[in-house]
N, CA, C and O atoms as a MOPAC input file, in Angstrom:
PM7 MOZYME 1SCF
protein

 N    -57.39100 1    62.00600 1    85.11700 1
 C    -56.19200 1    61.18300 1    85.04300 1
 C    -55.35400 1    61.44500 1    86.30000 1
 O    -55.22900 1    62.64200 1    86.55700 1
 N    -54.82100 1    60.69100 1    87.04300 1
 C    -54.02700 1    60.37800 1    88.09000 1
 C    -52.29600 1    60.89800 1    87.74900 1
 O    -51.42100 1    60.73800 1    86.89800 1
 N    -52.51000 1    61.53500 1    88.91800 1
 C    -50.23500 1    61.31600 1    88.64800 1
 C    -49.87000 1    60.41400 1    88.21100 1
 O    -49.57500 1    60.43600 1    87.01600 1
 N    -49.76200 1    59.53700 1    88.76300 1
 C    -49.29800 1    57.88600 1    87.97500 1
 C    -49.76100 1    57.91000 1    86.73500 1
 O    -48.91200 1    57.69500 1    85.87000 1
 N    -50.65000 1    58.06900 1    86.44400 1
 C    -51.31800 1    57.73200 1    84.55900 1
 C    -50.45700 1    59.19800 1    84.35700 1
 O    -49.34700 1    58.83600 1    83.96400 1
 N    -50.46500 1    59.98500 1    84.40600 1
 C    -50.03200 1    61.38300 1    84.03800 1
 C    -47.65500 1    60.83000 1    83.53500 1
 O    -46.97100 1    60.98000 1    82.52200 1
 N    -47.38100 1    60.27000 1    84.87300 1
 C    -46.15900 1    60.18600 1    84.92800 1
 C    -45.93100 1    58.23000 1    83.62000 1
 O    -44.96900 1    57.88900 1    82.93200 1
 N    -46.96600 1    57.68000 1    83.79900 1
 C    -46.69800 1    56.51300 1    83.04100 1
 C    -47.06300 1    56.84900 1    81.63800 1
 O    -46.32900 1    56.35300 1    80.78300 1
 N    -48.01400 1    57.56600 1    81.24300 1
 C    -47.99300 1    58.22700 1    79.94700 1
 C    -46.69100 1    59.22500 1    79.37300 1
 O    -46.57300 1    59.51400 1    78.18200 1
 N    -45.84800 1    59.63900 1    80.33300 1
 C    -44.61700 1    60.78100 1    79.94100 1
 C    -43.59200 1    59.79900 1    79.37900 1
 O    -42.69800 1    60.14200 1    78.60500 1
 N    -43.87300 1    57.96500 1    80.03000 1
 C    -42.76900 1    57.51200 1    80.10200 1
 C    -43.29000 1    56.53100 1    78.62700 1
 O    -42.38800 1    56.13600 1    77.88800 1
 N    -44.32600 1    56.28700 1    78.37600 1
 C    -44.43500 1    55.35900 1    77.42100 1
 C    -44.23600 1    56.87200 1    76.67500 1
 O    -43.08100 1    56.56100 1    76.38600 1
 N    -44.36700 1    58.31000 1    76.08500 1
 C    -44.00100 1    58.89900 1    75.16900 1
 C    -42.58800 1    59.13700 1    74.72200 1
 O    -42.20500 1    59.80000 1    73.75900 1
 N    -41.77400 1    58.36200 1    75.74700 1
 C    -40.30400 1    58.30200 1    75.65300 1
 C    -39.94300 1    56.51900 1    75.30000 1
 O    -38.74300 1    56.26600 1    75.19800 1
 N    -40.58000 1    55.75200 1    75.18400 1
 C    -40.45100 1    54.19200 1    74.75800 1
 C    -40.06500 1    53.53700 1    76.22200 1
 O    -39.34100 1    52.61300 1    76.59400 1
 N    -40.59900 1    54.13000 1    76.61400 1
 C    -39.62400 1    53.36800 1    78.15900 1
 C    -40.79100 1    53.17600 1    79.04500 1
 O    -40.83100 1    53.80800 1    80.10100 1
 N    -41.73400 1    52.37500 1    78.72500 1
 C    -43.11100 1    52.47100 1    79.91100 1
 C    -42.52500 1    51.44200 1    81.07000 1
 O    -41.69000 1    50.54700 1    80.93900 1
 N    -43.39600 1    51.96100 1    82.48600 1
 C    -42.94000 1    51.47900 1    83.19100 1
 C    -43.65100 1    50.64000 1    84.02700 1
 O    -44.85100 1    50.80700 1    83.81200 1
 N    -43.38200 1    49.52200 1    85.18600 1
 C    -44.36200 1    48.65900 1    85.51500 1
 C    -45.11200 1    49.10700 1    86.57500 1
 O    -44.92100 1    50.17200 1    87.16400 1
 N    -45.95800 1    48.30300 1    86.81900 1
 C    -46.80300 1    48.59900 1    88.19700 1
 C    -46.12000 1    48.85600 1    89.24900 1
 O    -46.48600 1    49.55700 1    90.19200 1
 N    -44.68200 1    48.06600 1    89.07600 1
 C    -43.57800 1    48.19600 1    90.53300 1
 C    -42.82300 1    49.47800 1    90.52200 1
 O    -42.39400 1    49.85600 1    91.61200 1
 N    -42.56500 1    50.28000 1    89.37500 1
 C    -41.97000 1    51.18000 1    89.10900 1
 C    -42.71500 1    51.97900 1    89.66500 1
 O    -42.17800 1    52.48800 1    90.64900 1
 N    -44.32300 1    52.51900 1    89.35200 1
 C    -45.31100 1    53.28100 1    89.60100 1
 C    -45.07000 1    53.29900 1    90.67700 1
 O    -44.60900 1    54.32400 1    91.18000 1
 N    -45.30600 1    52.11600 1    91.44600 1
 C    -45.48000 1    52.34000 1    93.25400 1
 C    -43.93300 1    53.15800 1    94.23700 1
 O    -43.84000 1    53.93700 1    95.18500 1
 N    -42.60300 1    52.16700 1    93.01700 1
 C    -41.57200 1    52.60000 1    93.63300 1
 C    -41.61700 1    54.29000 1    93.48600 1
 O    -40.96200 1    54.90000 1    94.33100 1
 N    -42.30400 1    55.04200 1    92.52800 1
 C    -42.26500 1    56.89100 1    92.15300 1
 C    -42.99500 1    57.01100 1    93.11800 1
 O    -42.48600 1    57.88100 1    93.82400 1
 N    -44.12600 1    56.55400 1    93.68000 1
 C    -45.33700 1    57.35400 1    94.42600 1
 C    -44.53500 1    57.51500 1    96.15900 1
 O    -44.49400 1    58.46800 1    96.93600 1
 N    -43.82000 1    55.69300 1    96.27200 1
 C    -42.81800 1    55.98800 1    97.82100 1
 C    -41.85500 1    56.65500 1    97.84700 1
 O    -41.16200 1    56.70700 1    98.86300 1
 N    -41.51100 1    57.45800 1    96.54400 1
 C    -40.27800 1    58.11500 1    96.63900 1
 C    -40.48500 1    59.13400 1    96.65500 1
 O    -39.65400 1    59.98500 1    96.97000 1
 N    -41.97500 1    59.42800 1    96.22800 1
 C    -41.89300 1    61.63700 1    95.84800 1
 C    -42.47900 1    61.59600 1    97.49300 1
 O    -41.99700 1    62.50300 1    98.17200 1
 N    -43.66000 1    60.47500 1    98.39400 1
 C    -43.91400 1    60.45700 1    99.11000 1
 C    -42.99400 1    61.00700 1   100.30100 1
 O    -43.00600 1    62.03500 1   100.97800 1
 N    -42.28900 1    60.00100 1   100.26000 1
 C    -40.93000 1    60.06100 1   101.18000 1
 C    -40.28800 1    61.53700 1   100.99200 1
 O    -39.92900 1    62.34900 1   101.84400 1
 N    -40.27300 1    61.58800 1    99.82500 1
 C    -39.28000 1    63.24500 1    99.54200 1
 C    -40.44500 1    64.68500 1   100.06400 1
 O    -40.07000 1    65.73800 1   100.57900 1
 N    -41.53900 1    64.38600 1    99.80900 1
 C    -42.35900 1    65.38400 1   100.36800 1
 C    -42.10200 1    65.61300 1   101.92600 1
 O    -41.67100 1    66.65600 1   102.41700 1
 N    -42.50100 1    64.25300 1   102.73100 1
 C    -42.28000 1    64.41700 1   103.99900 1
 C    -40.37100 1    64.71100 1   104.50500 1
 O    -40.33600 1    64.69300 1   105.73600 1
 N    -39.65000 1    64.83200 1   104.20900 1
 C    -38.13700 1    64.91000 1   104.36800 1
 C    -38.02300 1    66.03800 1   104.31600 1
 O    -37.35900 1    66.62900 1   105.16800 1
 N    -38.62200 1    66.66900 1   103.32400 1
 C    -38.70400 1    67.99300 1   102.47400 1
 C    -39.56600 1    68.67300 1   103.41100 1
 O    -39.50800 1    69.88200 1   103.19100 1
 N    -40.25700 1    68.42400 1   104.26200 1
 C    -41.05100 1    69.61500 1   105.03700 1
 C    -39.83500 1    69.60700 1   106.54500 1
 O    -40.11000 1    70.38100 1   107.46100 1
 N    -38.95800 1    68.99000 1   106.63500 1
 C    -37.97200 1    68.79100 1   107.54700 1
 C    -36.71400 1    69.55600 1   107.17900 1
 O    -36.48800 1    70.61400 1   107.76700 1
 N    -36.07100 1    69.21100 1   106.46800 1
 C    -35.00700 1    69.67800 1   105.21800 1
 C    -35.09700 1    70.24500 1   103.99900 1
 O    -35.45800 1    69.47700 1   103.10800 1
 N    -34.85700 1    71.45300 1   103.66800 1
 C    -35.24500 1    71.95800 1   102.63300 1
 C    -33.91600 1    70.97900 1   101.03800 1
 O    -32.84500 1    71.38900 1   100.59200 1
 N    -34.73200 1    69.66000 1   100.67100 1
 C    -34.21400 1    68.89800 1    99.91600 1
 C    -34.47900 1    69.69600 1    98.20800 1
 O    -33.61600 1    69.98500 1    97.37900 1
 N    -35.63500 1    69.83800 1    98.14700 1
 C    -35.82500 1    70.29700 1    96.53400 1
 C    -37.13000 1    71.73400 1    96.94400 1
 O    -38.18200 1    71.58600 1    97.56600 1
 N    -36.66200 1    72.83400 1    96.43600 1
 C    -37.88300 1    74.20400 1    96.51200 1
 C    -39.07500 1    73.79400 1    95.71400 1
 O    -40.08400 1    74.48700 1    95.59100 1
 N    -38.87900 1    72.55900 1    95.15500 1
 C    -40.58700 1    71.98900 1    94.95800 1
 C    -41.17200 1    71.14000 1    95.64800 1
 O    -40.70100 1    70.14500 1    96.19800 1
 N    -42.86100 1    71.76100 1    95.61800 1
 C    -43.00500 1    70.86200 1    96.75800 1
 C    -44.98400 1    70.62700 1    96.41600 1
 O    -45.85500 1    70.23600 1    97.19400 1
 N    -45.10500 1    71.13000 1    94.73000 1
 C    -46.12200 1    70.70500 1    94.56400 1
 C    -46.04300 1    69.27300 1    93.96200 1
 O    -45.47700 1    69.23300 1    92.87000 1
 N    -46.61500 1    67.78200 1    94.58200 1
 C    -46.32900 1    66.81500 1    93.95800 1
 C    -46.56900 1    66.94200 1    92.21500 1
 O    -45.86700 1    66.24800 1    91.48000 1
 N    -47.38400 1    67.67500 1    91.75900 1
 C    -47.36800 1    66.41400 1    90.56700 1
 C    -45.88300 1    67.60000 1    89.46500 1
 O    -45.10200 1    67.22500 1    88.59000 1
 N    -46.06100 1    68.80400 1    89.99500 1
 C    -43.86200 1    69.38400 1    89.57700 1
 C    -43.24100 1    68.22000 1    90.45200 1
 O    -42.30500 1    67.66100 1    89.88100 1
 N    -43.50600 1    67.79500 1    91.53400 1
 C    -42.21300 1    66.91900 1    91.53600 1
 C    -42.38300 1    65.23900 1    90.56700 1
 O    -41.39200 1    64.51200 1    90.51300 1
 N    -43.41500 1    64.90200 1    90.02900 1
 C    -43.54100 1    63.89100 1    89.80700 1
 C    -43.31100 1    64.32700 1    88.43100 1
 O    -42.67100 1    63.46100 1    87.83500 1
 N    -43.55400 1    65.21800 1    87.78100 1
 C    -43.42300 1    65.60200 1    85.55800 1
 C    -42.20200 1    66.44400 1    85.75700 1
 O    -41.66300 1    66.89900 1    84.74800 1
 N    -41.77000 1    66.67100 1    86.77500 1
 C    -40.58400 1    68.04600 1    86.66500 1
 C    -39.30400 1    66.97200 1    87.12000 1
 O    -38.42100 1    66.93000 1    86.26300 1
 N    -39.15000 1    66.41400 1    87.89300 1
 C    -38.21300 1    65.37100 1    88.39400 1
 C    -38.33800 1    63.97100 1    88.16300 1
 O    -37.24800 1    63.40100 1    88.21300 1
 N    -39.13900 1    63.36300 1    87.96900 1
 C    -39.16300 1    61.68000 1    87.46300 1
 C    -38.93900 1    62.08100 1    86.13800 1
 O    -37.85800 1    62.13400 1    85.55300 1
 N    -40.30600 1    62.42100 1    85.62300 1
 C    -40.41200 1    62.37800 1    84.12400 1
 C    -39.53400 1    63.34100 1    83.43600 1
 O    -39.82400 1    63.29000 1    82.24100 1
 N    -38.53300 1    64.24900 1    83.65800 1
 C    -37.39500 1    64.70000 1    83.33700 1
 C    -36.02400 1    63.82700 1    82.97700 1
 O    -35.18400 1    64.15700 1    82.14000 1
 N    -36.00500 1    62.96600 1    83.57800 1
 C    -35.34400 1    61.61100 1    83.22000 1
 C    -35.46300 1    60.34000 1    82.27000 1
 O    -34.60900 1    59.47800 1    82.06100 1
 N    -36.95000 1    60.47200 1    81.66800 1
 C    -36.89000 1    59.14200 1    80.81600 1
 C    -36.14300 1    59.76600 1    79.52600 1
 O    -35.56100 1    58.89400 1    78.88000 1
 N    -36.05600 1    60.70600 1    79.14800 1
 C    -35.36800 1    60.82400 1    77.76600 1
 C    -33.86600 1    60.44000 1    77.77300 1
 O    -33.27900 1    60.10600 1    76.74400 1
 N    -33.31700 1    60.50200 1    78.91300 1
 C    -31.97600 1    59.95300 1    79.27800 1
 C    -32.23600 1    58.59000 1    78.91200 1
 O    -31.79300 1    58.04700 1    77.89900 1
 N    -33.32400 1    57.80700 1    80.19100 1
 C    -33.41000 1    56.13300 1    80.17300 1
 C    -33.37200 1    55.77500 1    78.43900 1
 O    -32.55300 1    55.03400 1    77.89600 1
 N    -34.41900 1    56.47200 1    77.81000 1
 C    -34.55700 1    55.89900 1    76.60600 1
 C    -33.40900 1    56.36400 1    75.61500 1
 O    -33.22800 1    55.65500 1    74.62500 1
 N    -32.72900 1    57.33000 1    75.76400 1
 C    -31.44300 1    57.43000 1    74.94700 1
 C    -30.43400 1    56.50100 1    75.26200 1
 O    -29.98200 1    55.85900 1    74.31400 1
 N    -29.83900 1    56.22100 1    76.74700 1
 C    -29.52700 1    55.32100 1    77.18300 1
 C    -29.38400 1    53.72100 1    76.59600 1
 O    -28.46500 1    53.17100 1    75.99000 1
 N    -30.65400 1    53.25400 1    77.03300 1
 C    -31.46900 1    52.30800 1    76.56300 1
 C    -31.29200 1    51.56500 1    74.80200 1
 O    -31.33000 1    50.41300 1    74.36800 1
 N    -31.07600 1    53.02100 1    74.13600 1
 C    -30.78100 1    52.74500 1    72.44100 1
 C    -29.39900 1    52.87200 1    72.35800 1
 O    -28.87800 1    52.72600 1    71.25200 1
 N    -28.74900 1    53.10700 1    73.27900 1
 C    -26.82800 1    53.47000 1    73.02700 1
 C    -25.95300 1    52.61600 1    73.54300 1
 O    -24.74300 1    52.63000 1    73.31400 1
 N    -26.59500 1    51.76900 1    74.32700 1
 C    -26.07200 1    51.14400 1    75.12600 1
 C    -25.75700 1    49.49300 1    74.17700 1
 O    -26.22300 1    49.52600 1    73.03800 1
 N    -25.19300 1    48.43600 1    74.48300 1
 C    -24.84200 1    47.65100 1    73.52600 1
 C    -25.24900 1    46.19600 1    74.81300 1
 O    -24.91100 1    45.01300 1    74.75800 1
 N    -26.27700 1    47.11300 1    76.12100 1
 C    -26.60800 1    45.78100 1    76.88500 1
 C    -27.77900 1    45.22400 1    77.50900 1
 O    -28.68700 1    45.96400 1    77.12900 1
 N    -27.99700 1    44.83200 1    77.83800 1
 C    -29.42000 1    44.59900 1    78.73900 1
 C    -29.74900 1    45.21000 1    79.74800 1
 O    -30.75500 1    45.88400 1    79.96800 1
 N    -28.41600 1    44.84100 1    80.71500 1
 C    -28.08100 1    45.31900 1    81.86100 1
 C    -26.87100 1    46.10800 1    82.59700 1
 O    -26.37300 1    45.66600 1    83.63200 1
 N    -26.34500 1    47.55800 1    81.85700 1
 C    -25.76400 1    48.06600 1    82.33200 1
 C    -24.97200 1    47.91800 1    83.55400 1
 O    -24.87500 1    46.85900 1    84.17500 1
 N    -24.48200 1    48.88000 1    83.83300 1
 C    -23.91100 1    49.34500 1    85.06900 1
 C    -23.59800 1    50.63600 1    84.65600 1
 O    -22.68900 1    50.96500 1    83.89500 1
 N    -24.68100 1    51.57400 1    85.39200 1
 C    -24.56400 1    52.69500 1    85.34800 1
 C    -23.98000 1    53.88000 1    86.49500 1
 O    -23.71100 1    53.28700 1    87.54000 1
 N    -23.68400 1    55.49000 1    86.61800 1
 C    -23.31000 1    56.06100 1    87.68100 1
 C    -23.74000 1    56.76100 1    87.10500 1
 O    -23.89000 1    56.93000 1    85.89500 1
 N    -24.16400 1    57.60200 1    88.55700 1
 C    -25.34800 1    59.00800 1    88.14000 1
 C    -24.54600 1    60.05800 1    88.72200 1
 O    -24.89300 1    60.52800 1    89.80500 1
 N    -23.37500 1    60.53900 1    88.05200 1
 C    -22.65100 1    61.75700 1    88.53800 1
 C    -23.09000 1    62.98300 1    88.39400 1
 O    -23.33100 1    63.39000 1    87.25700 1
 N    -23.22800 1    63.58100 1    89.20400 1
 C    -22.97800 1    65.40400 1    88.93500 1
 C    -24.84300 1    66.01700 1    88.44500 1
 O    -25.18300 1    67.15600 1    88.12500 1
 N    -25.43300 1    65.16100 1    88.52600 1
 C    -27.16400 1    65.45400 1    88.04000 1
 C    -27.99000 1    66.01200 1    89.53900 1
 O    -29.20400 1    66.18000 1    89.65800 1
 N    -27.28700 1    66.15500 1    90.24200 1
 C    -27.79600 1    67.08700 1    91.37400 1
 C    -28.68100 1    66.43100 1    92.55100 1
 O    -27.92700 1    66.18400 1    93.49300 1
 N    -29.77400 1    66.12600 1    92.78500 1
 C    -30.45600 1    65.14400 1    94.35000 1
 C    -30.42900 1    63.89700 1    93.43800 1
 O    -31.27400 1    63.28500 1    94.09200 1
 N    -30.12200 1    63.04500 1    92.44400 1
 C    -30.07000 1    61.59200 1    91.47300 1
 C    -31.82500 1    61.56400 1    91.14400 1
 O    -32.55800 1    60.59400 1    91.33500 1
 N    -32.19500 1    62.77400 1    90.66000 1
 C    -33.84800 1    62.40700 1    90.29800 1
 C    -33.27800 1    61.41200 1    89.05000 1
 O    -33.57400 1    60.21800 1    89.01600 1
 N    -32.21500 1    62.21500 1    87.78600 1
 C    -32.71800 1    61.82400 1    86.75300 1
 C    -32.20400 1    59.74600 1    86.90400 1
 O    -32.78300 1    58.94600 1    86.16900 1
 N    -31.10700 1    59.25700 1    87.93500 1
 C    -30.61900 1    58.25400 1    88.10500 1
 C    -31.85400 1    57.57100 1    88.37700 1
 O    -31.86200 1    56.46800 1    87.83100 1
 N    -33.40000 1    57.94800 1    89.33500 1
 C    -34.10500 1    57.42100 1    89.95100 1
 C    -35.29000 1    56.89400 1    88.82700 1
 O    -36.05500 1    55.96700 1    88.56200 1
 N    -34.76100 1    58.39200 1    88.33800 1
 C    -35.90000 1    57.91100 1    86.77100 1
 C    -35.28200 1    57.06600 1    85.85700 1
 O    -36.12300 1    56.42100 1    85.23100 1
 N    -34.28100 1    56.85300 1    85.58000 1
 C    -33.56700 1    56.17500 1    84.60000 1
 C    -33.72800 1    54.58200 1    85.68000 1
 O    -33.82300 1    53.57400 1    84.97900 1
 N    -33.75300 1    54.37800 1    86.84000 1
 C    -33.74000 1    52.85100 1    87.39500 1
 C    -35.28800 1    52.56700 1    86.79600 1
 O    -35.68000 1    51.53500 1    86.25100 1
 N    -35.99600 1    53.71500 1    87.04500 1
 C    -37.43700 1    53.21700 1    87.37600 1
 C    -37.80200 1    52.65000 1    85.38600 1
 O    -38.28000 1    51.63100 1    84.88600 1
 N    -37.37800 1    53.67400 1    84.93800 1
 C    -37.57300 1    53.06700 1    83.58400 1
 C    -37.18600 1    52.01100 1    82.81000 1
 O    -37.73900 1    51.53400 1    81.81900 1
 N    -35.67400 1    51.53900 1    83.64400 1
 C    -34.46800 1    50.56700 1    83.08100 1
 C    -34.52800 1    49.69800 1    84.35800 1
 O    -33.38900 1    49.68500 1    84.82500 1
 N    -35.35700 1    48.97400 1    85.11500 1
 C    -34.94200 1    48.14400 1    86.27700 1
 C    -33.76200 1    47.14600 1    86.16500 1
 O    -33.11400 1    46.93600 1    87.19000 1
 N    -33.41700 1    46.50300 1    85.00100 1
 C    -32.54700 1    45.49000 1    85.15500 1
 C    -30.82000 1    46.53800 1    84.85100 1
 O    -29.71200 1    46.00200 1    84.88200 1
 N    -30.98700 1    47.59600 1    84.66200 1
 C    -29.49300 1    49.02500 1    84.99200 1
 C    -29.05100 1    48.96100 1    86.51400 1
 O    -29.87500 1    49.19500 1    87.39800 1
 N    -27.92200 1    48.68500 1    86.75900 1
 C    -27.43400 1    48.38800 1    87.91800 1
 C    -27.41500 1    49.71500 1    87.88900 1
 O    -26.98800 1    50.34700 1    88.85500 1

């Protein structure tokens, strides 16, 4: 099983599966954060698939609590005080139409 199947299975066990566009948008983002991260010390992890189950998938239980509390389709959300916005990145990727 693949990161992606690994990280899209964490997210359908939280009700919040995510699309093919989501998948690709996680893979350019841990991508991107790996290479930044050998420049800038951004996050002390730096094995992808801890950054992909430890930081994406750390966030859908938010999206999907979210998701049931919320009274909308399409939010407008702010990702205060949660530290580099993994769990904000995971909560877009799970909730795309959450401003």
């Amino acid at each position: 099983m693949s990161i992606l199947d690994e990280l899209s299975a964490a997210a359908r066990n939280y009700e919040v599966p995510l699309s093919s566009q989501a998948l690709q948008s996680a893979k350019s983002y841990i991508d991107l954060l790996r290479e930044r991260n050998a420049k800038v010390n951004l996050t002390a992890e730096t094995d992808p698939e801890e950054l992909y189950m430890r930081h994406l998938a750390d966030g859908f239980p938010a999206a999907a609590y979210l998701k049931r509390s919320l009274a909308t389709a399409s939010p407008r959300l702010a990702d205060l005080g949660s530290g580099g916005g993994f769990i904000g990145f995971a909560i877009k990727l799970a909730w795309p139409e959450a401003e």
